[in-house]
Every structure is written in structure tokens, then in C-alpha cells.
N, C-alpha and C positions, 0 to 999 in steps of 0.2 A: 793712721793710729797716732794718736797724741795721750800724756799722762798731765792730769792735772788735779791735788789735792787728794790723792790717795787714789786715785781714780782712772783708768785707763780709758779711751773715746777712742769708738772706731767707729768708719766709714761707712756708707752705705754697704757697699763692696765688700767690708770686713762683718758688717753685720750678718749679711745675707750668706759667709764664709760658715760664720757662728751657728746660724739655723740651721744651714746646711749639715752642719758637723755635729751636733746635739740630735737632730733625726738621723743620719746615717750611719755615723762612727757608733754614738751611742745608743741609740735604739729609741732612744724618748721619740713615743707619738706627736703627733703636730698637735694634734687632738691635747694633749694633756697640757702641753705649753700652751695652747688658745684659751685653756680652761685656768691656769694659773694666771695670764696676763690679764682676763676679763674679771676677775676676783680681787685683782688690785687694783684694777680701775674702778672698782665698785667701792672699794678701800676709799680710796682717795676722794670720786664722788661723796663719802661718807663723811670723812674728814673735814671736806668742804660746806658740807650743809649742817653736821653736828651729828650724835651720836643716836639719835631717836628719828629712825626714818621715814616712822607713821604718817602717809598722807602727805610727805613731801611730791611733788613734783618736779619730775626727770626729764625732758627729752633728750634722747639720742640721735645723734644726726652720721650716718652709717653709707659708707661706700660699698661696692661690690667683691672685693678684694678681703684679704686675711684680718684687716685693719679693720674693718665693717663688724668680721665673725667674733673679734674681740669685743668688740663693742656691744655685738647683741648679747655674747655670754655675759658683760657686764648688767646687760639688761635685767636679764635673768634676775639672777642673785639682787637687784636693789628690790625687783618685784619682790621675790621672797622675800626681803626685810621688810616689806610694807609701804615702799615708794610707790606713789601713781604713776607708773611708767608709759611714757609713748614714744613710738618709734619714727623717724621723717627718712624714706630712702631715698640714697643721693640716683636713683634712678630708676630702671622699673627693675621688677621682683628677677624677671627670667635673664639681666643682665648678670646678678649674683653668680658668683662662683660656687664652686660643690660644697664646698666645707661652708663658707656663710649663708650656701642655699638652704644647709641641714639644722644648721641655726637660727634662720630667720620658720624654719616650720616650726624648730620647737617653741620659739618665744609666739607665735600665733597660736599653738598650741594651749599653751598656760593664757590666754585671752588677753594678750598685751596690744595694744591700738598701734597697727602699720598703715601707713600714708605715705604717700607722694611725695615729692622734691616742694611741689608749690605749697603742701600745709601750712597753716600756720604753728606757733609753739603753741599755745595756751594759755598756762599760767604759769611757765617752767618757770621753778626755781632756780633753776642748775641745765645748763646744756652739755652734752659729752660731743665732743669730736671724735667721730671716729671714721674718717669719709677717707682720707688717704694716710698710706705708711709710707717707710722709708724710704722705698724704692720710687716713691712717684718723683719724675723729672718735669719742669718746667711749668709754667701758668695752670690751673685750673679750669679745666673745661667745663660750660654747663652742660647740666642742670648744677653740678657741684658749687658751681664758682658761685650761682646765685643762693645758692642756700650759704657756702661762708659769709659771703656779706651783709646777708641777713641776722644772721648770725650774730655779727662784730656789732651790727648796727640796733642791736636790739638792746643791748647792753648789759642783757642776763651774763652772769658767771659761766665762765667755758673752761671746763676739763677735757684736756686734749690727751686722745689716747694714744702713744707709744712719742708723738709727735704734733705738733702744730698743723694743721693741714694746710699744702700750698709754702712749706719750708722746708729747703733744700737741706735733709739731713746731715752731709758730708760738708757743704760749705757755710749751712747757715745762712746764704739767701733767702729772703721771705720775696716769690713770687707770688704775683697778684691775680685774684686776692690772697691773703694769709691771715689764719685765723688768731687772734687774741686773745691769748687764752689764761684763766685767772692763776690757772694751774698746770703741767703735763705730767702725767706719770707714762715713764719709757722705760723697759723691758731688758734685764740681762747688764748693758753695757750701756750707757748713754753716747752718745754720737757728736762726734768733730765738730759739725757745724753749731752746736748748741756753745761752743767755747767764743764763738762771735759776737758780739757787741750787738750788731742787728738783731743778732735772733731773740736777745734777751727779753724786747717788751713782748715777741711772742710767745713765749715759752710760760713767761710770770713765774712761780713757784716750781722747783723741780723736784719729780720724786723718781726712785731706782728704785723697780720691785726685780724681788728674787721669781723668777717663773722656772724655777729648778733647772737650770742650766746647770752641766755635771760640773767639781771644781777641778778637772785636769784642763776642761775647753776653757776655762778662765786661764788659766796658768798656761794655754796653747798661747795667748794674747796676751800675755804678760803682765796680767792682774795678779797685782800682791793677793794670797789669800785671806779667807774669812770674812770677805767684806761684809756679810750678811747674818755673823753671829750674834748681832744683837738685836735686831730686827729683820722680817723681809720686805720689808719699807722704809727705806733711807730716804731724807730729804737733804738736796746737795745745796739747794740754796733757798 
């Protein structure tokens, strides 16, 4: 845990203490936190391409993990405002986890376009990151590793959800590959490694959304209060 600029940064470790403790201690669904984190990455995505979403173009590029389920509920919601949304998954469908498995039904559901690792984007205007979180350690494995560097190499704008994928949250390494991203919006508390000089040309623009985290689990980590009363979308840098 480190404090910097009003701001307290914790660890993977300390993140994953915070989730832990916001579902157990205090009862908040996982479910409702997946459903607030994907709503301001759709924010942000928004922010990013301007305030008329009609007919923009979105791909989302989505892991099998909690990271992934944010990403697709991000999905969602651009659909609803009117983005042409498509989905690339970082592998195949039955690898997903439960919660991004019941996620990726619903965005198939609402007739949203899911493809493979090898797709191409299209005409994206905007790509979202959303293939690994916090917790992921070391190099990227394909199929992922080739879809980031696709990615970086395509030179579309990338909003990275909670995290850069392929960057080591707690220290800030960007193992290879790691994605470049124009933007990140990350979740609750932003993380240690983000304070590293390295991580900075991944990261680009950083945004702290509120995903209703209660304010005693802020104050368990030693977050001065209110950071969120004037926005649920702060931009740190």
C-alpha cells in the first residue's frame, strides 16, 4: 500500500483483500460490483469517442476470468447506447468462467457479434481491453499474447479495463507483450504498480471509478474519505 496525491494504491494482494471484504464482510454481490465496473468502463469508452454513440464502433477484446465479465457488461450498455458493438475472445467460449460465462450468454443474447482470438477488428473505432486483471502474473499466454499485440500494432485507441493487460499491477512491470493503452479506468482503489514510470506509457490517461465499494472498507485502507463526492469518475492524471 502506498499514498500518493490524495490517493491511497494498493497491491494486488490488498486489492484482492478489498473484494474479498466488500463481498463477505459486507454483503455486496459480485454481481453488482461487475455491473458497476462495466458501466464505467462504458463511461470512459464514451468519454473517449464523445458523447453521441450512434453507429460508433467498439471491439472488445475479453479474457475468461472476472476481467473478461467486466468487459462484456461494458459491452452491453455501449450496445444500448447505440455503438456497433463486437466482441474477440481471448479463447474459446467453454474456457470462460461462470459469472463471464452468464455474461457472454447475455451479450449473445441481445445479438452482439462473438468471434475467436484470430478475428479481425473491423472498422473499430475504440478497442477495450479487457483479457486480464489484477491478479494475472507473468508473460501473456496465447492466444491472448497475440491478440495484445495486435492490438498495440493496429494503432486503434485502447481503453484498458481495471488494467493494462500483461502489467504487473503491484509492481508496474509491463511484461510481454503489454497492452498500450490510450486510457485505463480501474476500479475502487488504483494499484501500486501504476505509481512506476514504466507503467505510465501503458496505462496513458487514468480514470478511478466509484463501483460502490462501502466507505468503512476505504477507511479499513486508509483512504481519507469522500473521494467520490463529486464525481463517480475521477481522472488522476
Amino acid at each position: 500500500m502506498k499514498a500518493k496525491g490524495g490517493f491511497v494504491y494498493l497491491t494486488a494482494e490488498e486489492m484482492a483483500e478489498a473484494d474479498r471484504t466488500a463481498i463477505e464482510d459486507f454483503g455486496i454481490d459480485v454481481l453488482s460490483l461487475m455491473e458497476n465496473a462495466g458501466v464505467a468502463a462504458a463511461r470512459v469508452a464514451r468519454i473517449m469517442l464523445g458523447d453521441d454513440m450512434a453507429g460508433r464502433e467498439v471491439c472488445f477484446l475479453v479474457g475468461k476470468g472476472n476481467n473478461g465479465a467486466d468487459g462484456l457488461v461494458a459491452a452491453r450498455h455501449l450496445h444500448d447506447w447505440g455503438a456497433k458493438v463486437k466482441v474477440l475472445l481471448g479463447g474459446e467460449k467453454e474456457e470462460l468462467r461462470d459469472i463471464p460465462g452468464r455474461q457472454l450468454k447475455a451479450v449473445e443474447a441481445m445479438g452482439i457479434s462473438v468471434q475467436g482470438p484470430s478475428a479481425d477488428f473491423g472498422s473499430a473505432e475504440l478497442l477495450v481491453d479487457a483479457l486480464l486483471g489484477y491478479g494475472s502474473k507473468g508473460n501473456p499466454r496465447e492466444p491472448v499474447a497475440g491478440l495484445i499485440r495486435r492490438a498495440n500494432d493496429s494503432k486503434v485507441p485502447i481503453v484498458a479495463v481495471d488494467l493494462p493487460s500483461g502489467l504487473d499491477a503491484t509492481t508496474g512491470i509491463p511484461n510481454q507483450p503489454c497492452v498500450l493503452a490510450r486510457a485505463t479506468v480501474t476500479f475502487g482503489l488504483p494499484k501500486t504498480g501504476f505509481l512506476e514510470q514504466a507503467a505510465r506509457r501503458h496505462i496513458g490517461e487514468l480514470y478511478l471509478a466509484d463501483i460502490s465499494m462501502p466507505e468503512p472498507l476505504y477507511r479499513r485502507f486508509s483512504q481519507p474519505p469522500g473521494i467520490f463526492r463529486r464525481d463517480s469518475i475521477l481522472k488522476l492524471w
